[in-house]
Residue frames relative to the residue before (quaternion, step in Angstrom):
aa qw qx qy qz dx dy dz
X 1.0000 0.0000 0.0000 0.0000 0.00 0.00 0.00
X 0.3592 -0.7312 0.5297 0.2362 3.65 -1.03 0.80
X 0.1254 -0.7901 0.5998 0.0160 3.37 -0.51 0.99
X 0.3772 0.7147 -0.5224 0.2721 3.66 1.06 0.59
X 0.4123 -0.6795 0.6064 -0.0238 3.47 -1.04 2.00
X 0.2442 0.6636 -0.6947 -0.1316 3.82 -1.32 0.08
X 0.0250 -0.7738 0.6330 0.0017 3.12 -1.08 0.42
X 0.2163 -0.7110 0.6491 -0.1621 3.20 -0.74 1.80
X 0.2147 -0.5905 0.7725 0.0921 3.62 -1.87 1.06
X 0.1747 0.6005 -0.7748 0.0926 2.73 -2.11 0.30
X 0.3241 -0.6451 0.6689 0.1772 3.22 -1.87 0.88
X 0.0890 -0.7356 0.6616 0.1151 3.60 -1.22 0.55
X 0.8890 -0.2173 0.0729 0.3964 3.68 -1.38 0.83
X 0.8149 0.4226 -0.1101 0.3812 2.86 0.51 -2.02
X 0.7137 -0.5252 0.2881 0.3631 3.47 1.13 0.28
X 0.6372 0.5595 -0.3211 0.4217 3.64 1.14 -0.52
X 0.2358 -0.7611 0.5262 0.2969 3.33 -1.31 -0.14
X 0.1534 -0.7770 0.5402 0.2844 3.71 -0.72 1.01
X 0.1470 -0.5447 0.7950 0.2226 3.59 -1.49 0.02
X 0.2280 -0.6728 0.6980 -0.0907 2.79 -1.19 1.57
X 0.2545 -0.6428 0.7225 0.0085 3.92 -1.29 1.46
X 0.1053 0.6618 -0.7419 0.0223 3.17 -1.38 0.85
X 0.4721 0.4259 -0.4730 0.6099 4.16 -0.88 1.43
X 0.5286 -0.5156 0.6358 0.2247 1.85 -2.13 -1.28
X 0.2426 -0.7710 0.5622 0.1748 3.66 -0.94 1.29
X 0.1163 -0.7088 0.6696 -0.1892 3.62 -0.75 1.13
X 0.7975 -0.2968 0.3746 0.3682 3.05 -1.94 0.05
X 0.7093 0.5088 -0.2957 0.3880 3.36 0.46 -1.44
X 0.8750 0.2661 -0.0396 0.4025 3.68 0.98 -1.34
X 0.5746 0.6741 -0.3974 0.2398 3.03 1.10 0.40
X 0.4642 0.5968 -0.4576 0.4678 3.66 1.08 -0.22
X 0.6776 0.4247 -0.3892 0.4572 3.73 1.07 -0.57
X 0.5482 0.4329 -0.4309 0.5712 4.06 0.92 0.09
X 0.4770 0.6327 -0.4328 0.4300 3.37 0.85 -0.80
X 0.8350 0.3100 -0.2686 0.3667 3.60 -0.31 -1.56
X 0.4378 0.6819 -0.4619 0.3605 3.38 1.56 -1.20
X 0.7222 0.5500 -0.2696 0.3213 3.41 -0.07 -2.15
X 0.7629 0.4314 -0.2400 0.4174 3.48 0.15 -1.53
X 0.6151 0.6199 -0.3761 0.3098 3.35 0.91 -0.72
X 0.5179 0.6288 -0.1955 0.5461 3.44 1.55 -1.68
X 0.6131 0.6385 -0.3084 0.3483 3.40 0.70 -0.63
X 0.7092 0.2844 -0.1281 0.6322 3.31 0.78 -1.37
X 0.4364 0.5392 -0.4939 0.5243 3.66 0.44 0.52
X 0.7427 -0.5131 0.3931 0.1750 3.58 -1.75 0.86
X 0.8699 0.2814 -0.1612 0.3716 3.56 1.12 -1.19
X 0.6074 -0.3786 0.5102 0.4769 3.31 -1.28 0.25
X 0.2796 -0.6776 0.6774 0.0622 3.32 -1.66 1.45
X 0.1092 -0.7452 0.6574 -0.0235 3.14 -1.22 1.09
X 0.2289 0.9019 -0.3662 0.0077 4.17 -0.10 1.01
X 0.5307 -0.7821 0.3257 -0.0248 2.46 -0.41 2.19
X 0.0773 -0.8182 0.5696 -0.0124 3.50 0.43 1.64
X 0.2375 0.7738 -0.5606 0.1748 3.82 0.90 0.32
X 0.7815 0.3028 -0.1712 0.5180 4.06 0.43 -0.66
X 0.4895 0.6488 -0.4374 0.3849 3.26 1.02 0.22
X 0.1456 -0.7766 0.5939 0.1516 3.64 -0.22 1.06
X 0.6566 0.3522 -0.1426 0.6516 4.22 1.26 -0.90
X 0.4185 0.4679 -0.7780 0.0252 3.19 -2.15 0.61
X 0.1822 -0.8409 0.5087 0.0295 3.08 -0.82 1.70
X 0.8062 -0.1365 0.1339 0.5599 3.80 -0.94 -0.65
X 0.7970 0.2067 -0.2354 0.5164 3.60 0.68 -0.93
X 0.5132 0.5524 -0.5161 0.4063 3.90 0.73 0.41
X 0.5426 0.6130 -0.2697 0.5070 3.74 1.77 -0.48
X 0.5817 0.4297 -0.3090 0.6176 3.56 1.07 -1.09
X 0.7549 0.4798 -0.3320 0.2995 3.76 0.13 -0.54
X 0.4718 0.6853 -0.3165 0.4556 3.23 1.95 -0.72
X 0.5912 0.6749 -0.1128 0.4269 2.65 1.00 -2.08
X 0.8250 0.3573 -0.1795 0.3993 3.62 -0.33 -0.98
X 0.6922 0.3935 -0.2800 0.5364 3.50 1.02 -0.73
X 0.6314 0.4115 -0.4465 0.4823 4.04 1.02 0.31
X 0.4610 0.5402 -0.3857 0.5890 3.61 1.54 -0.45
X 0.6173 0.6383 -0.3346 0.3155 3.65 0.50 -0.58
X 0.5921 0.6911 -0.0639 0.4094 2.51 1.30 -2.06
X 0.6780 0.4815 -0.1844 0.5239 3.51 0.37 -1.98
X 0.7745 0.4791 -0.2242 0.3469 4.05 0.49 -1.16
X 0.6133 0.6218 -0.2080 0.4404 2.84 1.63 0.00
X 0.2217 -0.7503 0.4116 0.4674 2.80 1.33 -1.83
X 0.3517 0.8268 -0.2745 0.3426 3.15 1.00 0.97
X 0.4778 -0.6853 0.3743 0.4023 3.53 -0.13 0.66
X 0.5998 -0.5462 0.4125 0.4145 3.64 -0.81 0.95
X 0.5018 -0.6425 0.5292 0.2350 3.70 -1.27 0.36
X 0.2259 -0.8295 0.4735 0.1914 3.29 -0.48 1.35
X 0.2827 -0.6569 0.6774 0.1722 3.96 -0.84 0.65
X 0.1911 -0.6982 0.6787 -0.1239 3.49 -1.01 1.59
X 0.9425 0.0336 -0.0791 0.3228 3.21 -1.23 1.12
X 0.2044 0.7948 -0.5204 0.2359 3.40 1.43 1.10
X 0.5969 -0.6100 0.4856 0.1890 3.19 -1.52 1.21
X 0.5071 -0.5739 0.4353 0.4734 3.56 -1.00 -0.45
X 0.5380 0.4087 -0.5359 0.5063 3.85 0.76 -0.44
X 0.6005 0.5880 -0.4126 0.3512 3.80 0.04 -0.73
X 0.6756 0.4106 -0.1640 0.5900 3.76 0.65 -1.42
X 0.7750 0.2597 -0.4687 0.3351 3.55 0.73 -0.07
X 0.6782 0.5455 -0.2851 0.4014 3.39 1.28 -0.17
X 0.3969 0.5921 -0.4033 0.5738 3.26 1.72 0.41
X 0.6138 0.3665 -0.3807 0.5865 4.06 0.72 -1.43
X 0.5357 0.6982 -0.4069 0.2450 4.17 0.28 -0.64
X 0.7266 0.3155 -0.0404 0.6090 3.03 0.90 -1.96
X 0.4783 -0.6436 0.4502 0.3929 3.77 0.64 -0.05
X 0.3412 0.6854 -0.5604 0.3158 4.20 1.57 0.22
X 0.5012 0.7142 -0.4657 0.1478 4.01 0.77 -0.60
X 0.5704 0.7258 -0.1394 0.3584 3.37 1.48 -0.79
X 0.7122 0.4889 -0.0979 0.4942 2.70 1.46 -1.68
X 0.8000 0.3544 -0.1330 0.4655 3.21 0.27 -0.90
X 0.2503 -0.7302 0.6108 0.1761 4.05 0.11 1.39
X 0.0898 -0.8123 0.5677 0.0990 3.43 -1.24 0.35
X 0.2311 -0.7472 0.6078 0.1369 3.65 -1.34 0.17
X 0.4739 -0.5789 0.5751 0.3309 3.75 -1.23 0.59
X 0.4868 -0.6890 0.4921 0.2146 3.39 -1.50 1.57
X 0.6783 -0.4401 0.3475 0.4749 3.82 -0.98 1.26
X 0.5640 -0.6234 0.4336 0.3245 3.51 -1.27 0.14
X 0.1012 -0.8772 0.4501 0.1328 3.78 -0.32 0.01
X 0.2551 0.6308 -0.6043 0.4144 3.11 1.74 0.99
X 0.2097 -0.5478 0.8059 0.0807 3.30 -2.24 1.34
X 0.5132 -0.6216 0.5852 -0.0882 2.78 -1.56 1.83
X 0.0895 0.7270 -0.6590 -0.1711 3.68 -0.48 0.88
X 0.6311 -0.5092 0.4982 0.3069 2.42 -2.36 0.83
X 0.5035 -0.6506 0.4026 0.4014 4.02 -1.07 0.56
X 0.4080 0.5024 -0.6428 0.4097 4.08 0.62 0.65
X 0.6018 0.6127 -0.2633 0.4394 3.75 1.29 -0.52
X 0.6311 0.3537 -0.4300 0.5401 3.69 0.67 -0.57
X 0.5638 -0.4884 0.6517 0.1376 3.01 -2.10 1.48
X 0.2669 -0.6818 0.5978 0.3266 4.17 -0.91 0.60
X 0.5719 -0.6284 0.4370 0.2950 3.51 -0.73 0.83
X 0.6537 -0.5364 0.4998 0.1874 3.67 -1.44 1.63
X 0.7406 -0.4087 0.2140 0.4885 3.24 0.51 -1.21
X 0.7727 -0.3912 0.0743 0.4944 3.85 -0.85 0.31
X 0.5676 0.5655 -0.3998 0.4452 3.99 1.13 -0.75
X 0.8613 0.1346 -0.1359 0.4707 4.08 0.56 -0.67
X 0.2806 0.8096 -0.4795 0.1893 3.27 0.87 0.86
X 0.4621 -0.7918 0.3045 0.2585 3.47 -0.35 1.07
X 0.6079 -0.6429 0.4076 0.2260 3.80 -1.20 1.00
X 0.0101 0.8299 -0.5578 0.0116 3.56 -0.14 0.72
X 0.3377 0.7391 -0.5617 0.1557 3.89 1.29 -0.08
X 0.8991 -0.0347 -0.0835 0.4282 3.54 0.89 -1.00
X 0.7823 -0.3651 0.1201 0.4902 3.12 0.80 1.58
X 0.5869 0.4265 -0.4660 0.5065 4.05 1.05 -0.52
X 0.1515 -0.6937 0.6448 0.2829 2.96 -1.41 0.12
X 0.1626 -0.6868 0.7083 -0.0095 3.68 -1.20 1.71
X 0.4397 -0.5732 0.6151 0.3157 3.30 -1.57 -0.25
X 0.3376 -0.8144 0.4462 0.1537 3.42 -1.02 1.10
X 0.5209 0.4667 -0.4461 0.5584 3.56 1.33 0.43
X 0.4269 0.7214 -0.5402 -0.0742 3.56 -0.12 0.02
């Protein structure tokens, strides 16, 4: 099993900072989100962690979740916000009762917009392409 973690920072407009998880947090890798998390912590900005490329967060990627919003509260810090949770995730948060804890937010969009030298002119009326908002889909699918 690949148990390869990244974890990437960044600061966006509004002032916060997201750590952003891509894999999978597990036994093997969590003390390394662990140090990540707590670290953000003692830092100035509102934490925002963006579980969007996670594909894994198992029993101890929960205890890590878990400890760094307990962190959070002992500080006086605004709860940590969890961005772009999946549906197994959201259900194993409502499971363990963590669903409460841990406000969330819908991950940025990552639809790519073509430009209209890009839209194809439609064959005929059955696959003519959607222009309502600017993506182009196919309207038979």
């Amino acid at each position: 099993m690949d148990t390869t973690l990244q974890i990437t920072r960044h600061h966006e407009a509004d002032g916060r900072t997201v750590v952003a998880l891509r894999g999978e947090v597990d036994t093997t890798t969590a003390p390394r989100l662990r140090s990540a998390v707590m670290a953000e912590l003692h830092r100035p900005h509102d934490l925002v962690l963006d579980v969007t490329g996670a594909v894994l967060i198992d029993s101890a990627g929960l205890r890590v979740l878990t400890a760094a919003q307990s962190e959070a509260a002992t500080l006086g810090r605004p709860p940590i916000v969890l961005r772009g949770v999946r549906p197994l995730l959201a259900k194993t948060l409502q499971a363990t009762g963590l669903a409460e804890a841990f406000p969330r937010e819908p991950a940025p969009a990552l639809t790519r917009r073509l430009p209209h030298h890009h839209a194809r002119r439609p064959r005929d009326r059955e696959t003519a392409p959607t222009r309502a908002t600017g993506l182009v889909t196919d309207s038979a699918a």
